[in-house]
One Martini backbone bead per residue (centre of mass of N, CA, C, O) as a GRO file, in nm:
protein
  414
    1UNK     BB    1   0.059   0.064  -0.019
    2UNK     BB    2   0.295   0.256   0.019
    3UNK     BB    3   0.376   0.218  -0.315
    4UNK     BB    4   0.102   0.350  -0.422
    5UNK     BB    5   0.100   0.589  -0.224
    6UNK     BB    6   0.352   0.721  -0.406
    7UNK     BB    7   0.254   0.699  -0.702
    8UNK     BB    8   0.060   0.902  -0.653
    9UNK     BB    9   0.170   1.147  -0.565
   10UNK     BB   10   0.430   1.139  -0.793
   11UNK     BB   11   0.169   1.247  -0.991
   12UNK     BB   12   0.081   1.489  -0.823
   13UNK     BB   13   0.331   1.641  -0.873
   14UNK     BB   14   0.340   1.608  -1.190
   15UNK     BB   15   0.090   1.791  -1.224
   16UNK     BB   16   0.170   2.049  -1.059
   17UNK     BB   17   0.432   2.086  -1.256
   18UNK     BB   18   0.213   2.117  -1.526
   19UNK     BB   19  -0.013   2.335  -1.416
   20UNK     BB   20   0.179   2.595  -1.301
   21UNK     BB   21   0.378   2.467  -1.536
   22UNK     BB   22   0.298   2.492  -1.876
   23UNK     BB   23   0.544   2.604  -2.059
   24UNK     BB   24   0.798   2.458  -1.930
   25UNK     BB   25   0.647   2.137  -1.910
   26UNK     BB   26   0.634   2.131  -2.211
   27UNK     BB   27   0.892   2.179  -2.338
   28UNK     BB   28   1.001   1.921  -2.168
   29UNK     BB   29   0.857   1.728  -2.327
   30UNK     BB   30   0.853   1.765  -2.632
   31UNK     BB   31   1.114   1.566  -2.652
   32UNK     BB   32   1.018   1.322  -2.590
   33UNK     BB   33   0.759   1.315  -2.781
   34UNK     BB   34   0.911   1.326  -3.002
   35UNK     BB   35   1.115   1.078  -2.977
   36UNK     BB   36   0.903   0.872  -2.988
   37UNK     BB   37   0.726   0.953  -3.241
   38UNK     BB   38   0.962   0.901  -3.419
   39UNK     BB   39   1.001   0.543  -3.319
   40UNK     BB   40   0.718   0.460  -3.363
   41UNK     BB   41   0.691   0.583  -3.679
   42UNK     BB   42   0.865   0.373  -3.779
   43UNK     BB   43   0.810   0.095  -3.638
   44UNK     BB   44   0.537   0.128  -3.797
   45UNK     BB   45   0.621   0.190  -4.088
   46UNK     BB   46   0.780  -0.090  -4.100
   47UNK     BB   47   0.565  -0.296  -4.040
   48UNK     BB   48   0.358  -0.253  -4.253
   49UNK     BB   49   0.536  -0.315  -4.467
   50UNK     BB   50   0.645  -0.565  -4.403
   51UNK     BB   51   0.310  -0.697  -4.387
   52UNK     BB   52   0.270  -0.570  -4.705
   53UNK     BB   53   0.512  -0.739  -4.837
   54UNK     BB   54   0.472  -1.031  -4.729
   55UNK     BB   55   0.199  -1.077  -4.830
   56UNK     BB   56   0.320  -1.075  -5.141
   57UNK     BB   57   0.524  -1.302  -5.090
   58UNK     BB   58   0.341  -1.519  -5.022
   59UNK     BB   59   0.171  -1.569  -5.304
   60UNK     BB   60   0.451  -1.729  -5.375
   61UNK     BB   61   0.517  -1.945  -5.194
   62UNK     BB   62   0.714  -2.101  -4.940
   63UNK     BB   63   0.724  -2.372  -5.156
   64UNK     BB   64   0.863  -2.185  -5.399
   65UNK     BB   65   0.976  -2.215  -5.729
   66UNK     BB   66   1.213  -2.034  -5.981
   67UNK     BB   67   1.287  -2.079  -6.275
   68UNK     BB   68   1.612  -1.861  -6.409
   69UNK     BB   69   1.810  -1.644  -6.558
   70UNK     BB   70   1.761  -1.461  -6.302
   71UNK     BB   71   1.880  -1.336  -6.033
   72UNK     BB   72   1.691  -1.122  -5.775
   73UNK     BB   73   1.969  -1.043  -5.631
   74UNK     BB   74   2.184  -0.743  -5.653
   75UNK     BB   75   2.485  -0.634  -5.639
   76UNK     BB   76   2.767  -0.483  -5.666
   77UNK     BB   77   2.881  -0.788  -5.815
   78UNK     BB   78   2.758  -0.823  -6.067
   79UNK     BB   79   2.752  -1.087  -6.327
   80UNK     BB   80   2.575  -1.026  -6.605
   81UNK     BB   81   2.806  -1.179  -6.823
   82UNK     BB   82   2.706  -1.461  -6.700
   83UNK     BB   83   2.359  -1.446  -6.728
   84UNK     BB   84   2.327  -1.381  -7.070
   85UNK     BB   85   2.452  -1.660  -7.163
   86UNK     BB   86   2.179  -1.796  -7.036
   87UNK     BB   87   1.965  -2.000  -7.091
   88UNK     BB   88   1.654  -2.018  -7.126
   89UNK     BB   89   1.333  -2.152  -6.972
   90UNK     BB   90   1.164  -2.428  -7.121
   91UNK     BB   91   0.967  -2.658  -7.274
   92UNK     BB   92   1.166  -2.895  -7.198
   93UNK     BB   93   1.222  -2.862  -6.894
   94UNK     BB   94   0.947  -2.885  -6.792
   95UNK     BB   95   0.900  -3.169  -6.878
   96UNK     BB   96   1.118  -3.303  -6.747
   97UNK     BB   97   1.040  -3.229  -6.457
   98UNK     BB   98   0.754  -3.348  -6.462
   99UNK     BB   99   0.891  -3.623  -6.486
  100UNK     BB  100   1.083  -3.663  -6.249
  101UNK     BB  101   0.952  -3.507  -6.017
  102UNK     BB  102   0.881  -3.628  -5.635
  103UNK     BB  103   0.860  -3.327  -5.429
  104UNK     BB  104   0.619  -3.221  -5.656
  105UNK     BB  105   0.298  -3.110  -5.687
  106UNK     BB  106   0.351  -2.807  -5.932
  107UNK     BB  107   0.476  -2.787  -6.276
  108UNK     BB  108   0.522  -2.501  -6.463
  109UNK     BB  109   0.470  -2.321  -6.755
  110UNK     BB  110   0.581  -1.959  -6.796
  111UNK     BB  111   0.451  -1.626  -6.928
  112UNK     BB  112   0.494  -1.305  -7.030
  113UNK     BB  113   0.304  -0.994  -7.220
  114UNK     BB  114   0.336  -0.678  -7.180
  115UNK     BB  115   0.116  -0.423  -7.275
  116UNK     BB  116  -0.216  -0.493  -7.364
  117UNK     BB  117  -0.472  -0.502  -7.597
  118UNK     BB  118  -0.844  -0.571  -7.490
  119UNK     BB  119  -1.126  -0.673  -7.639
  120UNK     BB  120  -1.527  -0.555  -7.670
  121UNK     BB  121  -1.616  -0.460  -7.906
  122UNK     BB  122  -1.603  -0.092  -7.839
  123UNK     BB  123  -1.431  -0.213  -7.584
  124UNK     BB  124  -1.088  -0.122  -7.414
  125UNK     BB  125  -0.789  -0.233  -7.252
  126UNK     BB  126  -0.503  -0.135  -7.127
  127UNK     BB  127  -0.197  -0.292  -7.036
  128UNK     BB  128  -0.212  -0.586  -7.026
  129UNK     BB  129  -0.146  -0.894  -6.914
  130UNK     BB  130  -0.009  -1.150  -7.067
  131UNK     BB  131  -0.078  -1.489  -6.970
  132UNK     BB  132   0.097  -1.845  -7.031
  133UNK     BB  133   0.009  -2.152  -6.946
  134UNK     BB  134  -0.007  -2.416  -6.809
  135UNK     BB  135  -0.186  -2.695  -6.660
  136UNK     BB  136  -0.062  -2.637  -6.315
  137UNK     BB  137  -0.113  -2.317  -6.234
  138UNK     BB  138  -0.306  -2.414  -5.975
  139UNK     BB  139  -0.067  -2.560  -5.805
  140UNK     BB  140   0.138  -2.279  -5.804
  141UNK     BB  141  -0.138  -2.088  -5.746
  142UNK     BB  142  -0.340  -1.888  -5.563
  143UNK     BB  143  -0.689  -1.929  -5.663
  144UNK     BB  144  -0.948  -1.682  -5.716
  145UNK     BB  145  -1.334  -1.688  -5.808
  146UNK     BB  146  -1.565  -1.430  -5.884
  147UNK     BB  147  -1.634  -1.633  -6.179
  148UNK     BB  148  -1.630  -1.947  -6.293
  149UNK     BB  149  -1.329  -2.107  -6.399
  150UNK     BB  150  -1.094  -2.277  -6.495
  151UNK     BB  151  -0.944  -2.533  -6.658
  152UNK     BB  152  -0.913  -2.793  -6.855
  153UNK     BB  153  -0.725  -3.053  -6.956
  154UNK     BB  154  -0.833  -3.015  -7.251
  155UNK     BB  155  -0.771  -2.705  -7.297
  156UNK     BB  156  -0.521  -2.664  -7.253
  157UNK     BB  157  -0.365  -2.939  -7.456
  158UNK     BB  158  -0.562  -2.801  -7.710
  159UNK     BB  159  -0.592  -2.481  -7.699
  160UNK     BB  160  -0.820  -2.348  -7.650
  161UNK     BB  161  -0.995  -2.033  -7.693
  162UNK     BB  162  -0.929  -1.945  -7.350
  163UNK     BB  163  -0.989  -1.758  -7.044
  164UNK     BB  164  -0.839  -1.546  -6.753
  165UNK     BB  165  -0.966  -1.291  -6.557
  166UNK     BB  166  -0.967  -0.993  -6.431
  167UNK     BB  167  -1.135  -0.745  -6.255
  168UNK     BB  168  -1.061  -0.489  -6.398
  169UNK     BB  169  -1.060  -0.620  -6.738
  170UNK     BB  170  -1.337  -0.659  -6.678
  171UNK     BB  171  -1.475  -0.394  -6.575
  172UNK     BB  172  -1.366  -0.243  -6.865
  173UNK     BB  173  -1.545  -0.452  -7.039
  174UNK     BB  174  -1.854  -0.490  -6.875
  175UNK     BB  175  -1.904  -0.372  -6.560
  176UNK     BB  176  -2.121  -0.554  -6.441
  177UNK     BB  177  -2.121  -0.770  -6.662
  178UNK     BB  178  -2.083  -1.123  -6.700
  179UNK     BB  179  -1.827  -1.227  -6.915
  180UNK     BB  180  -1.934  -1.547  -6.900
  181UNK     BB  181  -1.923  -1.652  -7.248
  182UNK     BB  182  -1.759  -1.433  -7.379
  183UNK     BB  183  -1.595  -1.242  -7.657
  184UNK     BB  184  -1.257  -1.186  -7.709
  185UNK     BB  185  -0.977  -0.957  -7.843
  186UNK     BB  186  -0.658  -1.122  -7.857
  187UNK     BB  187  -0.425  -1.094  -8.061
  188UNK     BB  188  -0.611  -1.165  -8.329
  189UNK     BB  189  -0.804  -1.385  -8.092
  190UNK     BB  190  -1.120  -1.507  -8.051
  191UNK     BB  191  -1.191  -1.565  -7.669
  192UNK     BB  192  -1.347  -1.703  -7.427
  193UNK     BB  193  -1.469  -1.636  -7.091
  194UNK     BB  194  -1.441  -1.859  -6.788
  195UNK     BB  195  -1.308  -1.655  -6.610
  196UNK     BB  196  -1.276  -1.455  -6.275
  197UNK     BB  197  -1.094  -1.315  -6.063
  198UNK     BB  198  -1.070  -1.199  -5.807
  199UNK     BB  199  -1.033  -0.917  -5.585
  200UNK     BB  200  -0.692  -0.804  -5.484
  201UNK     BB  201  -0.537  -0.545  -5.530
  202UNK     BB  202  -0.294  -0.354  -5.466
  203UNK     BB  203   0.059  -0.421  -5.401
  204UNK     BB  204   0.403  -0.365  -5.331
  205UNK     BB  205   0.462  -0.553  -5.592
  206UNK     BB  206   0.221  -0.563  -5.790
  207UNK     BB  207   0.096  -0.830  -5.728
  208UNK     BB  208  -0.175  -0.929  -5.969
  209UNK     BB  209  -0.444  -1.035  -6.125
  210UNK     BB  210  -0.662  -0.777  -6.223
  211UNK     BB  211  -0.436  -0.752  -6.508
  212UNK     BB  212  -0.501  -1.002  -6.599
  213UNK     BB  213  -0.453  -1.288  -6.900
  214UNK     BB  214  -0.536  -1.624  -6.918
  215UNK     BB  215  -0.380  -1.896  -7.090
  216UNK     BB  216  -0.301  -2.136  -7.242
  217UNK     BB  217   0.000  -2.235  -7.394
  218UNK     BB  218  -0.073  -2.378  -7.657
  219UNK     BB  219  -0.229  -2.142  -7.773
  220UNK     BB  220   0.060  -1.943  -7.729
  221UNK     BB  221   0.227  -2.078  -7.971
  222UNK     BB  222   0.028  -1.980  -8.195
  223UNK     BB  223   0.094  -1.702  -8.173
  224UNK     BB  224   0.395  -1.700  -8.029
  225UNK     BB  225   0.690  -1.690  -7.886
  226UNK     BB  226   0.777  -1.847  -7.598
  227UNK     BB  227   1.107  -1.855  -7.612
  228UNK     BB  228   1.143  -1.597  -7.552
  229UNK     BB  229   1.245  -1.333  -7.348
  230UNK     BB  230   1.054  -1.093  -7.390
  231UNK     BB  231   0.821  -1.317  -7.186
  232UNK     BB  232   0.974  -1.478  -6.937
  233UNK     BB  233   1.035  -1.726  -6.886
  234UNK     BB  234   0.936  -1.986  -6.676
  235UNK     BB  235   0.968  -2.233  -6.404
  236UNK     BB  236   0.716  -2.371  -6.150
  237UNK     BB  237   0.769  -2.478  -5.827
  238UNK     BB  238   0.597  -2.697  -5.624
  239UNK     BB  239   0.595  -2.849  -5.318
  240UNK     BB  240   0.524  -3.045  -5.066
  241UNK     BB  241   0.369  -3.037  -4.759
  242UNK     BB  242   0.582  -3.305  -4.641
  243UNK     BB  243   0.801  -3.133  -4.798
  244UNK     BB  244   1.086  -2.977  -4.772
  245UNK     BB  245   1.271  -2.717  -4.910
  246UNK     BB  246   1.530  -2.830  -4.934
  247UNK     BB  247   1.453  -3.069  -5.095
  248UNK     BB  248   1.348  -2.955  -5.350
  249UNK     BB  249   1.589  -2.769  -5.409
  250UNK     BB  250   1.794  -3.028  -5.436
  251UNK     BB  251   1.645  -3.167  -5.665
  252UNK     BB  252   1.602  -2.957  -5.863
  253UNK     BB  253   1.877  -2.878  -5.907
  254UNK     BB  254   1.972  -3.152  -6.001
  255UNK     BB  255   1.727  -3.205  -6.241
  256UNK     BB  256   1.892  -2.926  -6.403
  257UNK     BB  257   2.162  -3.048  -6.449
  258UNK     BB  258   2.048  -3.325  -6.588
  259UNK     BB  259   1.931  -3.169  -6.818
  260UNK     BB  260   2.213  -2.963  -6.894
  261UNK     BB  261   2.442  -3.125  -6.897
  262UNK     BB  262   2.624  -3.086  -6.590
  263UNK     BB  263   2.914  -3.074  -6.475
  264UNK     BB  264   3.129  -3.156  -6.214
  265UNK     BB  265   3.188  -2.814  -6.085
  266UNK     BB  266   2.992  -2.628  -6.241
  267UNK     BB  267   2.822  -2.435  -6.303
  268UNK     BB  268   2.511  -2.270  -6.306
  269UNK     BB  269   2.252  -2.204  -6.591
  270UNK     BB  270   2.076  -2.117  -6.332
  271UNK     BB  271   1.771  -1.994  -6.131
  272UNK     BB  272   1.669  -2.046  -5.787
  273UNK     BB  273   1.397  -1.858  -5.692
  274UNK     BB  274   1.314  -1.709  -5.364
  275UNK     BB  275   1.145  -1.599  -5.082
  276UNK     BB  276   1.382  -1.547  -4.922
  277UNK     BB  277   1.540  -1.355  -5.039
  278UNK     BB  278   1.350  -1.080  -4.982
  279UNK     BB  279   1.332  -1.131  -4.661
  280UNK     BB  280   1.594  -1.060  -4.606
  281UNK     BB  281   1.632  -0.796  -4.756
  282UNK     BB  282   1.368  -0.690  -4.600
  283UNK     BB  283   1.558  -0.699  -4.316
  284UNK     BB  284   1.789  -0.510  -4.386
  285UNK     BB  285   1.636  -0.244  -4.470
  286UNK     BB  286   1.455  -0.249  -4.181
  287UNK     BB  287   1.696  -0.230  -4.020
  288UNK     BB  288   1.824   0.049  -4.112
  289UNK     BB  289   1.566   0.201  -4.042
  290UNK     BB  290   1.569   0.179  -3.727
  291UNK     BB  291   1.852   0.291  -3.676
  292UNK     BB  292   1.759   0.541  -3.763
  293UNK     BB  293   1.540   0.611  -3.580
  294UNK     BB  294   1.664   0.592  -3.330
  295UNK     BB  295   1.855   0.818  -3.340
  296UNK     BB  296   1.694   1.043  -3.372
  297UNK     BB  297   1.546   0.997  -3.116
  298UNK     BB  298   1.726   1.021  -2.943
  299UNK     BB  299   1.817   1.291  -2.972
  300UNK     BB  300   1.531   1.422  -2.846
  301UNK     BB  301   1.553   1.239  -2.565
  302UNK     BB  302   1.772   1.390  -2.478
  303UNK     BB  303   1.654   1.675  -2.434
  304UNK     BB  304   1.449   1.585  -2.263
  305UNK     BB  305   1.589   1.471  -2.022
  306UNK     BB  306   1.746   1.777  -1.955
  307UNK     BB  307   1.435   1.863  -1.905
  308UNK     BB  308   1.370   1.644  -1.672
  309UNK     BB  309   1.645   1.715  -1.507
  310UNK     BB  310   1.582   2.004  -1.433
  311UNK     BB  311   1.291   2.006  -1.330
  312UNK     BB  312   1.379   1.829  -1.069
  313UNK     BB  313   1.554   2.013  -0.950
  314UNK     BB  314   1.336   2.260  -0.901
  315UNK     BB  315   1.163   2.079  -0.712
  316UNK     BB  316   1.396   2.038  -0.524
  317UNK     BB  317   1.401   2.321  -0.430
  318UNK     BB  318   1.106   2.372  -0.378
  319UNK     BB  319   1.114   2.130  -0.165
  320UNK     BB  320   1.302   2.120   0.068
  321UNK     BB  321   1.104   2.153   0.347
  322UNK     BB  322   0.978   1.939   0.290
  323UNK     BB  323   1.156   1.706   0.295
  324UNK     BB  324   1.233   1.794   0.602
  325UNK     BB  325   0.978   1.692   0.717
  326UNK     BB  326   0.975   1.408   0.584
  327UNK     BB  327   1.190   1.330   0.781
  328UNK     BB  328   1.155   1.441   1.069
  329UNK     BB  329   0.902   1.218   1.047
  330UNK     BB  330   1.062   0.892   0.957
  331UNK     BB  331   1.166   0.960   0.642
  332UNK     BB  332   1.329   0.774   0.410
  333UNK     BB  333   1.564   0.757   0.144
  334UNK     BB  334   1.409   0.569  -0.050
  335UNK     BB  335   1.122   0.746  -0.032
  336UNK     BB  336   1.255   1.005  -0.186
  337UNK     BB  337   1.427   0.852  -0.425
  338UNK     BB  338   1.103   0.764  -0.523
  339UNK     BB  339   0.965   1.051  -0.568
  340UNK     BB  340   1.118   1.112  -0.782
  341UNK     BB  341   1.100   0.926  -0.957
  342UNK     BB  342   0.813   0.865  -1.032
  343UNK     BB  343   0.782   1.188  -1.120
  344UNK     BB  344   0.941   1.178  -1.351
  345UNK     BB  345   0.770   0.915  -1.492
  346UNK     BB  346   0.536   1.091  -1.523
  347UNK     BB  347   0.665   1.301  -1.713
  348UNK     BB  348   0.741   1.087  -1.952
  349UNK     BB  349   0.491   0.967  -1.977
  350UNK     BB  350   0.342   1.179  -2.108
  351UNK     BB  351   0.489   1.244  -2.363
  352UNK     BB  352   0.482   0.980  -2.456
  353UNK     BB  353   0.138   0.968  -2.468
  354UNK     BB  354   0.176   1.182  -2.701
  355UNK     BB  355   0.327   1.051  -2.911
  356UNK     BB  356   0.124   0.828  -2.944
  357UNK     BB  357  -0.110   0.994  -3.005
  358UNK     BB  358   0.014   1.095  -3.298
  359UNK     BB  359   0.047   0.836  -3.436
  360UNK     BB  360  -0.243   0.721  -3.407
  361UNK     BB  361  -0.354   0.945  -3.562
  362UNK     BB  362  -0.174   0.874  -3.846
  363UNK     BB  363  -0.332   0.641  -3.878
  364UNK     BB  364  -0.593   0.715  -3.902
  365UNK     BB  365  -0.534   0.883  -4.154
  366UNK     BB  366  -0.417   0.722  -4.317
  367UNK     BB  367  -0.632   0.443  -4.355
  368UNK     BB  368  -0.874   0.655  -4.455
  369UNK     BB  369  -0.740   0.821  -4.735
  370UNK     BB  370  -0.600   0.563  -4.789
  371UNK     BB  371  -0.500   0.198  -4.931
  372UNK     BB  372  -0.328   0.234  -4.686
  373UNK     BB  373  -0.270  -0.014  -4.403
  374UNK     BB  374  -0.228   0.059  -4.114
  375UNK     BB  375  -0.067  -0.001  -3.773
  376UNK     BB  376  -0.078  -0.016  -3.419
  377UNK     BB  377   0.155  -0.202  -3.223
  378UNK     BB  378   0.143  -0.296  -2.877
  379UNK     BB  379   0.466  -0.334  -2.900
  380UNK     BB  380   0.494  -0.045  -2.982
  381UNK     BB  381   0.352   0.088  -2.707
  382UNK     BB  382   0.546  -0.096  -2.472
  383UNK     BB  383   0.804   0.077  -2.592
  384UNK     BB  384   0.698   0.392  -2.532
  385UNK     BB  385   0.665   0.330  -2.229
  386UNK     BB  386   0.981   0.185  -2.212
  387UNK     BB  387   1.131   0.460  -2.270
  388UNK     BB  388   1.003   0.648  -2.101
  389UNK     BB  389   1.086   0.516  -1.799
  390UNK     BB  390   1.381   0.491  -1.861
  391UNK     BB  391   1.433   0.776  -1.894
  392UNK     BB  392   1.323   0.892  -1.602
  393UNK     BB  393   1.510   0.726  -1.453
  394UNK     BB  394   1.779   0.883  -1.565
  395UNK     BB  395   1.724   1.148  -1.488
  396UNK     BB  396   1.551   1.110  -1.173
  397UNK     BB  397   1.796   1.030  -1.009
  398UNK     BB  398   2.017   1.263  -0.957
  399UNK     BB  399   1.772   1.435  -0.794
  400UNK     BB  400   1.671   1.214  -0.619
  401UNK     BB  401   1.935   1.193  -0.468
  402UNK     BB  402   2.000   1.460  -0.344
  403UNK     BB  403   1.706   1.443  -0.181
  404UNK     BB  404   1.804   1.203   0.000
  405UNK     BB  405   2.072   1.389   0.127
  406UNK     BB  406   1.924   1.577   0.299
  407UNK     BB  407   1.956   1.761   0.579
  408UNK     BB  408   1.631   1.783   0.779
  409UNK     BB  409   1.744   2.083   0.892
  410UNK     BB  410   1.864   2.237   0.654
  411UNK     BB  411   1.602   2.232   0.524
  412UNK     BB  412   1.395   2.361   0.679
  413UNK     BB  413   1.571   2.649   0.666
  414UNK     BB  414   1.512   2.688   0.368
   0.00000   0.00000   0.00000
């Protein structure tokens, strides 16, 4: 009882000398303020991009590989003339994978041909990104569909003239009404649309299907080279869910080097990008934005700590007398030592739950204003409480301590 009723005082202590004194003990939290508001907007926007960027590489699946010429990660000394010589993933490598790989759930052969334009009547919408994969292409990627259907296995082989749009170019060529069923014209080939992907929005890495339209890989053989660069072929290999991502990539790794017939030793001629790379990637980016972050507010909060023991002193020589009363009344010195620490704390306290409240309020700026979806995460809030006490203690412990060894009778007569 005796340490709540400590607690309770030294708030009340510190409420009276931010009521008394309004513009001095403002001007002196404004640094804990600024500091705390500065370190929590940092690691909010940190969290929220990096949970906005996470949730687009989710969609690429923790358990899939895509092989390709090209590797994700680009260094300083990124050696592209060794990259550039190497050939295109065929649909020869395909075929070969699909028929080795026993670790593989669903291994798919992926082209796409970036903004294109795609007719229905007299309406058009441009900009459309044309994928044209195999039928495994829902085995390795998560599809979701607002209306109609998938292929199916004798479309895909056959080549049907069918196809599978986004909700946008749904939506931009026949508006609220049902596209499936209907005949759309796209590269002088008139194909019927029998699906339409739920709308999922753009996310962090622009990865959406809402602007897509997926044909058979087959179809698409009809129209361009599927095997050249400019189209970006790519082999897409999802493991199987009770077997190990290390296993996956090791059979896929060993039967991509028999199929390139590369001997032991030889460097590979192609690469197996994996979603692992972006999240280590983006663990670096934001692992240095955290100590910027860091950085800026500790210097603010520096600035405040000297105004919250500044204020400490002034107290402490204001209450000289009290001191001495509760003293020569039978108060213990570390009864003195923690009631002025406690009222630092409640002092930077205040600051800090400023601080934190600016934060608040910009993420519901930013959530209801923009479709960037902010959010204040609660380890972050214990965070700004916890830098707000640490700095409390350590400012207010050097006045609470001179005031803790005043001698009685010298503070009485002061």
């Amino acid at each position: 009882m005796l340490v709540f009723r400590l607690i309770g005082e030294s708030f009340r202590f510190a409420w009276d000398a931010l009521r008394q004194n309004k513009l001095r003990t403002s001007l002196s939290l404004l640094g804990i303020t600024i500091g705390i508001f500065i370190i929590i907007a940092v690691f909010t926007a940190v969290d929220t991009m990096r949970n906005q960027i996470q949730s687009s590489v989710d969609k690429l699946g923790s358990n899939t590989l895509f092989v390709q010429k090209w590797p994700w990660i680009f260094g300083d000394s990124y050696p592209w003339w060794k990259y550039i010589n190497r050939p295109e993933p065929s649909y020869r490598d395909y075929l070969a994978l699909k028929e080795r790989m026993e670790t593989a759930q669903g291994v798919c052969f992926e082209i796409s041909a970036s903004n294109r334009t795609i007719k229905y009547g007299s309406s058009s919408v441009e900009g459309v990104n044309l994928n044209a994969a195999t039928f495994e292409y829902d085995k390795t990627w998560n599809l979701e569909f607002a209306s109609g259907r998938y292929f199916t296995e004798n479309e895909s082989q056959s080549g049907s003239p069918v196809c599978i749009m986004g909700a946008e170019v749904a939506e931009g060529l026949f508006g609220e009404a049902d596209p499936v069923g209907k005949q759309i014209k796209l590269m002088g080939r008139r194909v019927t649309v029998i699906g339409v992907f739920k709308k999922e929005g753009e996310d962090m890495l622009g990865m959406s299907q809402d602007k897509n339209v997926l044909i058979p890989m087959v179809l698409a053989r009809g129209i361009f080279d599927v095997s050249s660069e400019r189209y970006n072929p790519q082999v897409t290999v999802r493991g199987k869910e009770n077997v190990s991502f290390e296993e996956v990539e090791g059979e896929l790794q060993g039967q991509m080097r028999a199929i390139r017939r590369i001997s032991p030793g030889q460097e590979d001629d192609f690469s197996l990008n994996k979603t692992t790379m972006l999240s280590n990637q983006l663990d670096i980016m934001f692992s240095a934005i955290n100590v910027g972050g860091w950085v800026i507010g500790l210097f603010s909060i520096l600035v405040g700590g000297f105004g919250i023991a500044n204020i400490m002193f002034v107290s402490v020589k204001e209450r000289t007398n009290i001191i001495g009363i509760q003293k020569s009344l039978g108060a213990k010195n570390y009864f003195i030592l923690f009631q002025f620490i406690f009222e630092a704390i409640a002092l930077c306290l205040m600051g800090g739950l400023c601080g934190l409240l600016l934060v608040y309020l910009g993420v519901l700026l930013v959530s209801n204003t923009t479709d960037f979806k902010a959010a204040l995460y609660f380890s972050n809030v214990m965070l700004g409480v916890g830098v707000s006490v640490a700095i409390g203690i350590i400012s207010g412990f050097w006045p609470a301590f001179s005031a803790s060894r005043l001698d009685p009778v010298e503070a009485i007569r002061s």
